[in-house]
PDB file of N, H, CA, C and O in Angstrom:
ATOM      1  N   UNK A   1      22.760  -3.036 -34.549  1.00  0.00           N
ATOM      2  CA  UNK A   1      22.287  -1.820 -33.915  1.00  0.00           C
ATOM      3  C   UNK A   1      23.095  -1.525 -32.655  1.00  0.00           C
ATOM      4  O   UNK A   1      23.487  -0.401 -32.342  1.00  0.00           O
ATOM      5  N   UNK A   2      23.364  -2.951 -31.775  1.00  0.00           N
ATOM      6  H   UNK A   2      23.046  -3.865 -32.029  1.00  0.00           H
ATOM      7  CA  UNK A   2      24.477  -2.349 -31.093  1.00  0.00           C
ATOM      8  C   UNK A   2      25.155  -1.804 -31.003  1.00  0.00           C
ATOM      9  O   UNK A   2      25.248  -0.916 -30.155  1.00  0.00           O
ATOM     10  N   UNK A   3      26.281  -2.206 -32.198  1.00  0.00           N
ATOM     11  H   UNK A   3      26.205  -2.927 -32.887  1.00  0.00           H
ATOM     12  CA  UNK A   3      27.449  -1.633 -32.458  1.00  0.00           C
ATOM     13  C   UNK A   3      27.272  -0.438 -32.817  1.00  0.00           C
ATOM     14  O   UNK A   3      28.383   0.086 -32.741  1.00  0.00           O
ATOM     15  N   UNK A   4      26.689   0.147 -33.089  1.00  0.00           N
ATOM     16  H   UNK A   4      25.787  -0.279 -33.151  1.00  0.00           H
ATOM     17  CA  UNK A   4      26.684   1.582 -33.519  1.00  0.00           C
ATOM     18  C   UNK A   4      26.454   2.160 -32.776  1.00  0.00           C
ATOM     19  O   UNK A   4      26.957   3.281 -32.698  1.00  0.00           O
ATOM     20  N   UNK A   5      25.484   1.650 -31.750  1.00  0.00           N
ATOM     21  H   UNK A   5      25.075   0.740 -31.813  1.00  0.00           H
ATOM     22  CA  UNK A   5      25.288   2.432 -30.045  1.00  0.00           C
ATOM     23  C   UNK A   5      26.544   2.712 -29.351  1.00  0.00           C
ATOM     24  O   UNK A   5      26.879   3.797 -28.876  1.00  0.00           O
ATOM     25  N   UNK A   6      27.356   1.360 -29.341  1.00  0.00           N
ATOM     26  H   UNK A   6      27.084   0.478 -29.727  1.00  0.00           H
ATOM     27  CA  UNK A   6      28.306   1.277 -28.933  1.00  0.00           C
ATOM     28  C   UNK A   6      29.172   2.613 -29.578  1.00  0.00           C
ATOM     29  O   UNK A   6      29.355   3.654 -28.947  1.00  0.00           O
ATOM     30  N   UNK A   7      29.561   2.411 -30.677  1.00  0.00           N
ATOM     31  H   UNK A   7      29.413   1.566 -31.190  1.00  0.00           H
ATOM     32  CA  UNK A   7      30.515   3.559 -31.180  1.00  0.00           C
ATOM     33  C   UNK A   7      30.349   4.864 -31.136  1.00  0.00           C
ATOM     34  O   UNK A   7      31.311   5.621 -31.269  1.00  0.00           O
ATOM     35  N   UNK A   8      28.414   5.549 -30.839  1.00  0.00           N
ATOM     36  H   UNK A   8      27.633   4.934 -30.732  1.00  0.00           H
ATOM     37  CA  UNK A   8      28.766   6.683 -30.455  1.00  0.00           C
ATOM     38  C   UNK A   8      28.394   6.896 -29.361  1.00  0.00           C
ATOM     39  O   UNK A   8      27.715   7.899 -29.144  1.00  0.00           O
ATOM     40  N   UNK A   9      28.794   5.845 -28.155  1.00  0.00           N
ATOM     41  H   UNK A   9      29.346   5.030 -28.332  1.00  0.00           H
ATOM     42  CA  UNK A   9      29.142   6.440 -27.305  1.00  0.00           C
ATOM     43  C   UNK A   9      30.594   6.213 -26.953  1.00  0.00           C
ATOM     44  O   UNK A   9      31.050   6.618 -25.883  1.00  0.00           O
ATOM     45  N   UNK A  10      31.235   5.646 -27.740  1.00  0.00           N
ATOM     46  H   UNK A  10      30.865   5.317 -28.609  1.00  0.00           H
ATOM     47  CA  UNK A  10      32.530   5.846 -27.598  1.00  0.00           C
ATOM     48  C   UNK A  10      33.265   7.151 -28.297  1.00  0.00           C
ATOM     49  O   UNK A  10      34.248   7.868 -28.109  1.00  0.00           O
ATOM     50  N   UNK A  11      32.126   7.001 -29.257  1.00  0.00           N
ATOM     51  H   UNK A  11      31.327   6.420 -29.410  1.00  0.00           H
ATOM     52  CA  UNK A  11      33.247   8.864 -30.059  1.00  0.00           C
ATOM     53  C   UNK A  11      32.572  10.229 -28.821  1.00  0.00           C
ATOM     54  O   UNK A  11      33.373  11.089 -28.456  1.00  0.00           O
ATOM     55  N   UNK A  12      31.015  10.276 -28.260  1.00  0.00           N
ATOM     56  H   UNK A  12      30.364   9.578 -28.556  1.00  0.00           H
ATOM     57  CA  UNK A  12      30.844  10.630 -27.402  1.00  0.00           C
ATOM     58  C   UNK A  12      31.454  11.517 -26.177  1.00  0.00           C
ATOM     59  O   UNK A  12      31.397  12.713 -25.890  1.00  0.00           O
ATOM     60  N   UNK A  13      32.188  10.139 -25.471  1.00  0.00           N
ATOM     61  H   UNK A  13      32.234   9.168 -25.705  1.00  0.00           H
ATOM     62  CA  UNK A  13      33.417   9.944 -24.744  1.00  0.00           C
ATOM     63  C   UNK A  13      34.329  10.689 -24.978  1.00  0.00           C
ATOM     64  O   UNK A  13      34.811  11.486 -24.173  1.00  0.00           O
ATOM     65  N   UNK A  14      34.807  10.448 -26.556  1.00  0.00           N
ATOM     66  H   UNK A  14      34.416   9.801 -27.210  1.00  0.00           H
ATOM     67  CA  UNK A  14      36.258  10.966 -26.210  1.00  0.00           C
ATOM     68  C   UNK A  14      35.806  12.153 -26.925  1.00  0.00           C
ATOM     69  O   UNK A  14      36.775  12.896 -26.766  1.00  0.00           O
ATOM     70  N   UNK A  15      35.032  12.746 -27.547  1.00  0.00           N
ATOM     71  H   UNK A  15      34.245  12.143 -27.676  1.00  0.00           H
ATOM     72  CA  UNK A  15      34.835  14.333 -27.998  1.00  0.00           C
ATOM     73  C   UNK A  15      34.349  14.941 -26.416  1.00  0.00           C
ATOM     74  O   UNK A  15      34.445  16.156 -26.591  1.00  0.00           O
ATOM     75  N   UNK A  16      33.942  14.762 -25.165  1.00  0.00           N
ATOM     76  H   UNK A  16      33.864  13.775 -25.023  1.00  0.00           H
ATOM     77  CA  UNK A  16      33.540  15.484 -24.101  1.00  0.00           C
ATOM     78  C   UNK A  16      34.056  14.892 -23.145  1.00  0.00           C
ATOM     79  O   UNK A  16      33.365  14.936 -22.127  1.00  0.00           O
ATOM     80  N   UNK A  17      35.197  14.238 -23.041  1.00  0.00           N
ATOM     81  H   UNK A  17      35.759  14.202 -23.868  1.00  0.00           H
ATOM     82  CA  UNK A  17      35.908  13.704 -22.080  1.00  0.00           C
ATOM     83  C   UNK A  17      36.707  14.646 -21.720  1.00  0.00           C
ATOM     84  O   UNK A  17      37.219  14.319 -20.649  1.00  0.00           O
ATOM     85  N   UNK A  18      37.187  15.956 -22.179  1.00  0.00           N
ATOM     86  H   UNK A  18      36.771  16.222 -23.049  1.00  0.00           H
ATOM     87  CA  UNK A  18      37.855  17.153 -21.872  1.00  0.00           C
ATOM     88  C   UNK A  18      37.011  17.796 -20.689  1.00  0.00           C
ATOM     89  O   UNK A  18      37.694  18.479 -19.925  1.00  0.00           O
ATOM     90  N   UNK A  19      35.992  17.731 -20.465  1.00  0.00           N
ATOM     91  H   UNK A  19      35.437  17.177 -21.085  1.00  0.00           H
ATOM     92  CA  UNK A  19      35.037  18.692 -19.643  1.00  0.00           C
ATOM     93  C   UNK A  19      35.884  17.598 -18.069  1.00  0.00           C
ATOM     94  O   UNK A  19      35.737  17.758 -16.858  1.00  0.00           O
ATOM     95  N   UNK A  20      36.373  16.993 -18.520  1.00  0.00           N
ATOM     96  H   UNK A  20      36.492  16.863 -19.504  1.00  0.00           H
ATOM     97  CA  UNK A  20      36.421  16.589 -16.806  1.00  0.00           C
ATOM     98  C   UNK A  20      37.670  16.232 -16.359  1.00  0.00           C
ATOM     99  O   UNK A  20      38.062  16.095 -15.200  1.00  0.00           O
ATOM    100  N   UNK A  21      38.353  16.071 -17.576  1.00  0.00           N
ATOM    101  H   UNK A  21      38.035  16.182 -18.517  1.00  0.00           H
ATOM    102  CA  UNK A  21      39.851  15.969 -17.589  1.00  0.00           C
ATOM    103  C   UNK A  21      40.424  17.368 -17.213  1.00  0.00           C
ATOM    104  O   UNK A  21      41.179  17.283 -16.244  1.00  0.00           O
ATOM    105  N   UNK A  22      40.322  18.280 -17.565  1.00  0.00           N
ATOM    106  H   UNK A  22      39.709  18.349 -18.352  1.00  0.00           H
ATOM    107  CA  UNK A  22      41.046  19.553 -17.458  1.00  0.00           C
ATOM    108  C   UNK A  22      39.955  20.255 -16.321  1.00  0.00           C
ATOM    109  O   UNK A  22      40.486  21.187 -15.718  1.00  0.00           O
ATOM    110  N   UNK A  23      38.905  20.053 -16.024  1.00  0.00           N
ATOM    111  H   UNK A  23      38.474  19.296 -16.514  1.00  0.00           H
ATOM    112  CA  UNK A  23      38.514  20.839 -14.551  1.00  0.00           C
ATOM    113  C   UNK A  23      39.204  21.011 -13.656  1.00  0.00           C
ATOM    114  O   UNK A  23      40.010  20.122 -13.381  1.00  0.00           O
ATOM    115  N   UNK A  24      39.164  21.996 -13.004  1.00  0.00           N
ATOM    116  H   UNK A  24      38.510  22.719 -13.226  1.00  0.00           H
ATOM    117  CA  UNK A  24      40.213  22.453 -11.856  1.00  0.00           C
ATOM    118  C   UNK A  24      39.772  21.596 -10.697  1.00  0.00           C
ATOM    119  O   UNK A  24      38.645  21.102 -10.730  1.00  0.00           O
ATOM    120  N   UNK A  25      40.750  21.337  -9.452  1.00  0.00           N
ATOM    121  H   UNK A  25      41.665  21.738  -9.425  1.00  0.00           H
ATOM    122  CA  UNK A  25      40.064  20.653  -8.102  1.00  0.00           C
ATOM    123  C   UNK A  25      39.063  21.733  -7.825  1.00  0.00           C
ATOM    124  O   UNK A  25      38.997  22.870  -8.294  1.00  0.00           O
ATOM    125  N   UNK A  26      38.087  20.950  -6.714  1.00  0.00           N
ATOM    126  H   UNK A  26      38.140  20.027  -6.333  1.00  0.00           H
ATOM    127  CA  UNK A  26      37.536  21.168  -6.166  1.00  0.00           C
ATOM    128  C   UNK A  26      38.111  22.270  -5.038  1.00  0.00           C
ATOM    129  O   UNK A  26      37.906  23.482  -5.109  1.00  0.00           O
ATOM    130  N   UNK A  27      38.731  21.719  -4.179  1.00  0.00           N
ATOM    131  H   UNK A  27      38.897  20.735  -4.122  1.00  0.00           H
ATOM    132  CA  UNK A  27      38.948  22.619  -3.192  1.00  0.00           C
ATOM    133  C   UNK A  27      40.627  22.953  -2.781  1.00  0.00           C
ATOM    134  O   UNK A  27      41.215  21.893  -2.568  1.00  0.00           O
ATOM    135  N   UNK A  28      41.291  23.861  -2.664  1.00  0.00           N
ATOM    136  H   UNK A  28      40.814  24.722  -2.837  1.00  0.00           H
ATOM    137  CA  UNK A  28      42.028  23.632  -2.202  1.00  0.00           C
ATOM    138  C   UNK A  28      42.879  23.145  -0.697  1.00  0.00           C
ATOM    139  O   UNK A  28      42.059  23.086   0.219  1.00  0.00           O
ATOM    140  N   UNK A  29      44.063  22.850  -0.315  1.00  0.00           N
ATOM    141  H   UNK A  29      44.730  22.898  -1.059  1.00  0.00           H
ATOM    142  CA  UNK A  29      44.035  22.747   1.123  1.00  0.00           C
ATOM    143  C   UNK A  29      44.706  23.678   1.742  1.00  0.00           C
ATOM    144  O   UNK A  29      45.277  23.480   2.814  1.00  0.00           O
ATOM    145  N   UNK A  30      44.698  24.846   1.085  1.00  0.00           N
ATOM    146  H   UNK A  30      44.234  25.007   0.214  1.00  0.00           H
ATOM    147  CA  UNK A  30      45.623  26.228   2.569  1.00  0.00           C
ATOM    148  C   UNK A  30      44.089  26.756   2.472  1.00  0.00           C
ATOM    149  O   UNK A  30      44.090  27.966   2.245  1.00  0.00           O
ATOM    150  N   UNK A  31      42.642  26.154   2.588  1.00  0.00           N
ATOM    151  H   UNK A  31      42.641  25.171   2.773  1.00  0.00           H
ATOM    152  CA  UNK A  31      41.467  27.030   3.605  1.00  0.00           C
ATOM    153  C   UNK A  31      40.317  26.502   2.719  1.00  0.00           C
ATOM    154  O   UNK A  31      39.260  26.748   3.300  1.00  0.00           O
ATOM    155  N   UNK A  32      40.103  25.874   1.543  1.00  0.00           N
ATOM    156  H   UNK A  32      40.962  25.674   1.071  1.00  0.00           H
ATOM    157  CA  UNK A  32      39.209  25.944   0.866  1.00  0.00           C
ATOM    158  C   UNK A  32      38.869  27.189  -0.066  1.00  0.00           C
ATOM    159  O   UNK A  32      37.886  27.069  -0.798  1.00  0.00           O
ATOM    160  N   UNK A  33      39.778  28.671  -0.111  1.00  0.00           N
ATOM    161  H   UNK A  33      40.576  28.769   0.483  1.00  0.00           H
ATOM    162  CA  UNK A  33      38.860  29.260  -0.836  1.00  0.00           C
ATOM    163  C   UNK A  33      38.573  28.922  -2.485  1.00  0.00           C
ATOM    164  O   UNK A  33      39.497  28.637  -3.246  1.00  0.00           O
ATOM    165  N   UNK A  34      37.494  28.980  -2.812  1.00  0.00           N
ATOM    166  H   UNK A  34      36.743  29.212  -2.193  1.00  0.00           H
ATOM    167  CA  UNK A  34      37.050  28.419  -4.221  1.00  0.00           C
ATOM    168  C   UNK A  34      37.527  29.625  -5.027  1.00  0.00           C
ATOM    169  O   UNK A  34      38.439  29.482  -5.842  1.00  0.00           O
ATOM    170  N   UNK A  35      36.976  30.742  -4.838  1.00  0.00           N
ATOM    171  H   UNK A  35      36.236  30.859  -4.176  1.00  0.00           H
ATOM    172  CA  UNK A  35      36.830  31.794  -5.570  1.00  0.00           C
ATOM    173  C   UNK A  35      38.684  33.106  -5.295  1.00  0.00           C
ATOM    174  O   UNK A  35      38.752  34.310  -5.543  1.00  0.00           O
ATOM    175  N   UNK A  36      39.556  32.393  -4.870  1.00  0.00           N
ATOM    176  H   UNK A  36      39.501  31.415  -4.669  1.00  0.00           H
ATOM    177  CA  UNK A  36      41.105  32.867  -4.858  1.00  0.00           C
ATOM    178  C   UNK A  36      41.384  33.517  -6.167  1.00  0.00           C
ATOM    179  O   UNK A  36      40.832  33.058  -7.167  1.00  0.00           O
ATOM    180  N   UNK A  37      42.037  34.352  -6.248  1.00  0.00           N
ATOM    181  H   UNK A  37      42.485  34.725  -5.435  1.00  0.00           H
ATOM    182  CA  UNK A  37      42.718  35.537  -7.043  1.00  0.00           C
ATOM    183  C   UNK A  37      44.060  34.612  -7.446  1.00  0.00           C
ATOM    184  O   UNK A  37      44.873  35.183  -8.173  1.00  0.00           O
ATOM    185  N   UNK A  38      44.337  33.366  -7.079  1.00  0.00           N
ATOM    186  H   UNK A  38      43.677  32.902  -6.488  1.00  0.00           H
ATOM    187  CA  UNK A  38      45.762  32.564  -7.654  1.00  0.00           C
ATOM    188  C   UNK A  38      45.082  31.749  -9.034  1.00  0.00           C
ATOM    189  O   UNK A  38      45.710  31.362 -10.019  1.00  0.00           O
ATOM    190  N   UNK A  39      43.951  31.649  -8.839  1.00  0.00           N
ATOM    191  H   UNK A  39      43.440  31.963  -8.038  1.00  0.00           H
ATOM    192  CA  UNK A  39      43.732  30.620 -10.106  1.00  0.00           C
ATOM    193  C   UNK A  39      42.506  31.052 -11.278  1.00  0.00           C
ATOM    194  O   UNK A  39      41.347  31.336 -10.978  1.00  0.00           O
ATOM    195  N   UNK A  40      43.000  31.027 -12.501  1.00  0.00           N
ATOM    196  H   UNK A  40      43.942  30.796 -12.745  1.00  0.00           H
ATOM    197  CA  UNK A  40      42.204  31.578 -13.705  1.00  0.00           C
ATOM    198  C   UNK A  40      40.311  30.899 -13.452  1.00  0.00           C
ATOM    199  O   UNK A  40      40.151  29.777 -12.971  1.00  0.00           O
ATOM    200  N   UNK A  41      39.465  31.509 -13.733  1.00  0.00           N
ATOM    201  H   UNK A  41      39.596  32.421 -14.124  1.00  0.00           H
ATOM    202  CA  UNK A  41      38.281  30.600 -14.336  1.00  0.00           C
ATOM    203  C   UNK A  41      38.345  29.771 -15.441  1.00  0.00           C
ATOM    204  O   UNK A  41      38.731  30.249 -16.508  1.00  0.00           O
ATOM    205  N   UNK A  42      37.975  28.409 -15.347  1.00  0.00           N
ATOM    206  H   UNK A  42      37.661  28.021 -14.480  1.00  0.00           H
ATOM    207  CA  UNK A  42      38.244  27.527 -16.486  1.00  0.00           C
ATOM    208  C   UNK A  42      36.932  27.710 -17.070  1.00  0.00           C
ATOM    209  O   UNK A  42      35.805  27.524 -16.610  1.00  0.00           O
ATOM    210  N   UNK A  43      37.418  28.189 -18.385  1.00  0.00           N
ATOM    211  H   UNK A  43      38.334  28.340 -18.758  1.00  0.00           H
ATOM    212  CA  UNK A  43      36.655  28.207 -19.344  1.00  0.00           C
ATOM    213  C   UNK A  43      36.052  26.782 -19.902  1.00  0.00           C
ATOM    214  O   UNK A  43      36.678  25.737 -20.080  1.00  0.00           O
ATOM    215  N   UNK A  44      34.662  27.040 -20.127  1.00  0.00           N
ATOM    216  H   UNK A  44      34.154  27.889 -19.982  1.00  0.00           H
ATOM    217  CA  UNK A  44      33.363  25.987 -20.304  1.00  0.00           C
ATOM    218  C   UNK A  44      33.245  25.963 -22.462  1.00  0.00           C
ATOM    219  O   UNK A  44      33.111  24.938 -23.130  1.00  0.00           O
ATOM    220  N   UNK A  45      33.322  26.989 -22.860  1.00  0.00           N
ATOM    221  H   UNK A  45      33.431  27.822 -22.317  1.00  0.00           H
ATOM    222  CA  UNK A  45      32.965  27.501 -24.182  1.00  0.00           C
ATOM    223  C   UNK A  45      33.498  27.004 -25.069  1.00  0.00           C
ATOM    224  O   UNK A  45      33.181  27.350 -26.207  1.00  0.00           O
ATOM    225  N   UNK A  46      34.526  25.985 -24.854  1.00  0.00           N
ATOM    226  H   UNK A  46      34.783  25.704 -23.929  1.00  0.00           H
ATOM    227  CA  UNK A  46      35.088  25.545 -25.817  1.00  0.00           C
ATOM    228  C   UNK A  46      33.902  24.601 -26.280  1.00  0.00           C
ATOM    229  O   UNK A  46      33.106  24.949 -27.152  1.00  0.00           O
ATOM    230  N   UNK A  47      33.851  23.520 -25.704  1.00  0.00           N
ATOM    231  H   UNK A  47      34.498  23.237 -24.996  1.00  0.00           H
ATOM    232  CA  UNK A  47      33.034  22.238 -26.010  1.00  0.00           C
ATOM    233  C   UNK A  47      31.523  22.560 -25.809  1.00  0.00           C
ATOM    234  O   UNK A  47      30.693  21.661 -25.943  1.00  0.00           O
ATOM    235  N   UNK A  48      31.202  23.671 -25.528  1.00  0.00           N
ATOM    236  H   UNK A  48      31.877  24.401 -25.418  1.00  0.00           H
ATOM    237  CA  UNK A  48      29.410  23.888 -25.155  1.00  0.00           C
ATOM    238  C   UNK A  48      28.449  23.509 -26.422  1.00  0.00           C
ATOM    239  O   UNK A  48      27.347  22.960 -26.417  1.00  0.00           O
ATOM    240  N   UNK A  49      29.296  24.022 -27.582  1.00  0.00           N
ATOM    241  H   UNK A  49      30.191  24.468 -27.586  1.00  0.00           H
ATOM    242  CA  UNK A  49      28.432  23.796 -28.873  1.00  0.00           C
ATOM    243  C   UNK A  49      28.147  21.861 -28.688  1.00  0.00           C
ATOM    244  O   UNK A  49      27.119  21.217 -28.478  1.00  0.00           O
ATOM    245  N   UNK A  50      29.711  21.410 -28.904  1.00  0.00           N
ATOM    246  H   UNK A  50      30.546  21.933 -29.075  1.00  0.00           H
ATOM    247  CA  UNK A  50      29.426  19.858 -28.879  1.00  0.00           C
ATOM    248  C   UNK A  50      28.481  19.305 -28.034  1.00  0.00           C
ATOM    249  O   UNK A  50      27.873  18.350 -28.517  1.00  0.00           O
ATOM    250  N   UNK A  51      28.173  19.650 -26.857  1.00  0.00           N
ATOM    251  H   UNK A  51      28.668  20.425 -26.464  1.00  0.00           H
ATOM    252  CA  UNK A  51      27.487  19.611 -25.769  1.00  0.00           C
ATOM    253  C   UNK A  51      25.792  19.755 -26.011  1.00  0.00           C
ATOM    254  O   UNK A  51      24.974  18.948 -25.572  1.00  0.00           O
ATOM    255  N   UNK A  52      25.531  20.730 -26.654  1.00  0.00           N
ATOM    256  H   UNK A  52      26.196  21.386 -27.011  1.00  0.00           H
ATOM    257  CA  UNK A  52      24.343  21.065 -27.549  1.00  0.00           C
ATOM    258  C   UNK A  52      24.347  19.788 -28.524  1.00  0.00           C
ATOM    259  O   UNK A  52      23.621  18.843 -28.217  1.00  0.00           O
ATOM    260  N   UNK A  53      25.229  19.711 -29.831  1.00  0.00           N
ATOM    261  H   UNK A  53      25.819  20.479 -30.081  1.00  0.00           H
ATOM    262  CA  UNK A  53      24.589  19.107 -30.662  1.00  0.00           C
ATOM    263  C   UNK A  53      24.493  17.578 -30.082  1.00  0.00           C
ATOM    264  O   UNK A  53      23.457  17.045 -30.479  1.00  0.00           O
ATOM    265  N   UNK A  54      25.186  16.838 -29.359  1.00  0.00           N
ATOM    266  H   UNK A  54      26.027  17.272 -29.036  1.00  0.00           H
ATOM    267  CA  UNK A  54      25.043  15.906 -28.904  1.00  0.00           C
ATOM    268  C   UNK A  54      23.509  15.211 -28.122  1.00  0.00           C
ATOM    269  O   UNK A  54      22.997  14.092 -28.087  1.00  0.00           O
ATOM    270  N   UNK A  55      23.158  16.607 -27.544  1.00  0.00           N
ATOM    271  H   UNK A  55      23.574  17.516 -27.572  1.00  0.00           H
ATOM    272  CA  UNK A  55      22.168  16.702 -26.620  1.00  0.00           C
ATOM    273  C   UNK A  55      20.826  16.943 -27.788  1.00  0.00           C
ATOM    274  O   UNK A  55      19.706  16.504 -27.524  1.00  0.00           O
ATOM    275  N   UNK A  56      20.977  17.332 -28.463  1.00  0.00           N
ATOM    276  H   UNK A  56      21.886  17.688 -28.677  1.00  0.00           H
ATOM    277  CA  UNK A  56      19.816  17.409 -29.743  1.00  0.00           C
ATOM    278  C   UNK A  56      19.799  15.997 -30.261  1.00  0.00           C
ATOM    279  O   UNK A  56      18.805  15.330 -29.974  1.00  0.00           O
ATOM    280  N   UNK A  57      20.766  15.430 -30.994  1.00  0.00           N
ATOM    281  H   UNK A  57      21.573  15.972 -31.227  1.00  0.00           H
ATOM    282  CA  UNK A  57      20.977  14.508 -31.130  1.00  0.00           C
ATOM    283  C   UNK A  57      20.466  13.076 -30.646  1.00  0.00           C
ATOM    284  O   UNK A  57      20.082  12.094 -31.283  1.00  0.00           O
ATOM    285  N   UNK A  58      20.575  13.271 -29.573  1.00  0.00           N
ATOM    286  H   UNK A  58      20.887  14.068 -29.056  1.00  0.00           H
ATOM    287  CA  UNK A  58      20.204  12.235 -28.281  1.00  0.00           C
ATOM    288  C   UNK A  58      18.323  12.455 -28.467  1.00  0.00           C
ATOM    289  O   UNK A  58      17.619  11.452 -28.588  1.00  0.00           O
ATOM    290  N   UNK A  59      17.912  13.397 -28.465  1.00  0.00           N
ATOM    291  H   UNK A  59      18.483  14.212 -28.366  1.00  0.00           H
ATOM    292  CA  UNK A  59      16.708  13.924 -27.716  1.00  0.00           C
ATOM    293  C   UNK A  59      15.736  13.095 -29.629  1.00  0.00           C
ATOM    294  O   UNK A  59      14.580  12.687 -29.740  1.00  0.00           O
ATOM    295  N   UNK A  60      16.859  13.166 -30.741  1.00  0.00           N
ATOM    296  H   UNK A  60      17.798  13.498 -30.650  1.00  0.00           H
ATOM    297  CA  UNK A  60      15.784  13.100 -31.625  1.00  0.00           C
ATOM    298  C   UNK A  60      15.598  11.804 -31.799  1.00  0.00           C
ATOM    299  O   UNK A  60      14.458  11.354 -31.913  1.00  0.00           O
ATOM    300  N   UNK A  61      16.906  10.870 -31.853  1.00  0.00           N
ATOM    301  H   UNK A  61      17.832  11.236 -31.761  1.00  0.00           H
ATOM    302  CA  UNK A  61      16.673   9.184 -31.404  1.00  0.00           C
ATOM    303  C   UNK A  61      16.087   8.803 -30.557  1.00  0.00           C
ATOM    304  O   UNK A  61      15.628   7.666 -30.669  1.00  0.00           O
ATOM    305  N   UNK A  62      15.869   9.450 -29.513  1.00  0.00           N
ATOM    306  H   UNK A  62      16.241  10.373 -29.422  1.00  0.00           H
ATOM    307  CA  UNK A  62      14.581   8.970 -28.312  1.00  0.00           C
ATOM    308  C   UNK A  62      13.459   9.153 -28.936  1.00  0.00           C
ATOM    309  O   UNK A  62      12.742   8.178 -29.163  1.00  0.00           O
ATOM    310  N   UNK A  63      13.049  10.551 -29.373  1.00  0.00           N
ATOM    311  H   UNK A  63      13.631  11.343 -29.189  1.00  0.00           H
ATOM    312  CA  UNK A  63      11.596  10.542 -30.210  1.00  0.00           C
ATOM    313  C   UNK A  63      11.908   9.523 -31.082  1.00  0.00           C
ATOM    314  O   UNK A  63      11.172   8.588 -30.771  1.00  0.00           O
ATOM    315  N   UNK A  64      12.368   9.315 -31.690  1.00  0.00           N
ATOM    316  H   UNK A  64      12.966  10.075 -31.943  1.00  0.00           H
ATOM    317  CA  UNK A  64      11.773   8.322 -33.195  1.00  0.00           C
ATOM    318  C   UNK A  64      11.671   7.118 -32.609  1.00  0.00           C
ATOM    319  O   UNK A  64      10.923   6.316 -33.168  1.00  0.00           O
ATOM    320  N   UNK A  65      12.285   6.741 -31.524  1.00  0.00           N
ATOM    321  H   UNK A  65      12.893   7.393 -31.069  1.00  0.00           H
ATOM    322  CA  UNK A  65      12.411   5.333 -30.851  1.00  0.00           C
ATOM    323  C   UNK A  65      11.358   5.323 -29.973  1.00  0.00           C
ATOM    324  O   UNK A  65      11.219   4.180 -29.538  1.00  0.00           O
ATOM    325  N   UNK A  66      10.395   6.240 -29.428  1.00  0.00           N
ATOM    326  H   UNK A  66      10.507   7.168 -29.781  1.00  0.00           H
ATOM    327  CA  UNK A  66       9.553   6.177 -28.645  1.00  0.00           C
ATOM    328  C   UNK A  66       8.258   6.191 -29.750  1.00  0.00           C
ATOM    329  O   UNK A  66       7.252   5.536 -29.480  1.00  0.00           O
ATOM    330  N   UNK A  67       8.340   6.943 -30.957  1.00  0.00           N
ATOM    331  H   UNK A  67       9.157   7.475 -31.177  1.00  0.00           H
ATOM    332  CA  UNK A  67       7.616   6.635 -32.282  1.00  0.00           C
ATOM    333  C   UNK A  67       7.663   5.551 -32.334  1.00  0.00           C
ATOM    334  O   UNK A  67       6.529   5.151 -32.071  1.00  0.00           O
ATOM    335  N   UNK A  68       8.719   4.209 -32.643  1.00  0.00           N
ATOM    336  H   UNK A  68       9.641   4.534 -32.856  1.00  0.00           H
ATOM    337  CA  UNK A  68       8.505   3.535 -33.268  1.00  0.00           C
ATOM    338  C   UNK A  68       8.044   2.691 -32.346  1.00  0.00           C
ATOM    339  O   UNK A  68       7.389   1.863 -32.978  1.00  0.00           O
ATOM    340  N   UNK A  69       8.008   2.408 -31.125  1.00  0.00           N
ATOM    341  H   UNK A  69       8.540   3.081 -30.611  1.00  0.00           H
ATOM    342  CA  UNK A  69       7.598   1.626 -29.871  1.00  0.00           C
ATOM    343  C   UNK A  69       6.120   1.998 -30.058  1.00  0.00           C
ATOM    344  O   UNK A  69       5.340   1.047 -30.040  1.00  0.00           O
ATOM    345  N   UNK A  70       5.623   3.193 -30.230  1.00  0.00           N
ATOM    346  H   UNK A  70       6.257   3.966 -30.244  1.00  0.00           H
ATOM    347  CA  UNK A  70       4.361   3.618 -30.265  1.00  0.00           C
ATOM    348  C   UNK A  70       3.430   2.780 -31.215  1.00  0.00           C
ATOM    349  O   UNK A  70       2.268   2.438 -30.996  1.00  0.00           O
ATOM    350  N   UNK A  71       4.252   2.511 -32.389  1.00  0.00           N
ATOM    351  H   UNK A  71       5.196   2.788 -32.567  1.00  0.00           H
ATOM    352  CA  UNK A  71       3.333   2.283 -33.664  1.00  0.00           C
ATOM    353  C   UNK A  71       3.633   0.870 -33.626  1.00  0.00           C
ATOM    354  O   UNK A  71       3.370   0.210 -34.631  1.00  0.00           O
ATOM    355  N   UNK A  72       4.107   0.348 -32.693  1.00  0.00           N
ATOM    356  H   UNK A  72       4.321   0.884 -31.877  1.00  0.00           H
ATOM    357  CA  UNK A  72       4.248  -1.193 -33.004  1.00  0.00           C
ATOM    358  C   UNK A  72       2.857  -1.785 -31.962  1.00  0.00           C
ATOM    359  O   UNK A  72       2.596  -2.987 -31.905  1.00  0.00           O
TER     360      UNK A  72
END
């Protein structure tokens, strides 16, 4: 049972490891402005679906695991 924990959170990982790899900095250093006319908005929409099903996913192994804790 481990191992399988283990593996999806390793496929996990690397299917939403983009959300933080390609984010833009935080701030820049000629003033801080965030919101500058030099740099595009990074788009979120690519990975949002994965983001969802993952998050469903997650939410239905907790119920059945909190089921089965229940009935024991």
């Amino acid at each position: 049972m481990k191992t399988n924990l283990l593996k999806f959170y390793i496929l996990a990982f690397v299917l939403l490891s983009d959300f933080t790899i390609f984010a833009q900095p935080g701030m820049n250093n000629d003033g801080g402005n965030l919101e500058g006319e030099d740099a595009p908005p990074t788009p979120i929409n690519g990975k949002i679906i994965w983001l969802g099903i993952v998050g469903v996913l997650f939410a239905i192994y907790s119920l059945n695991k909190f089921k089965n804790k229940a009935k024991a």
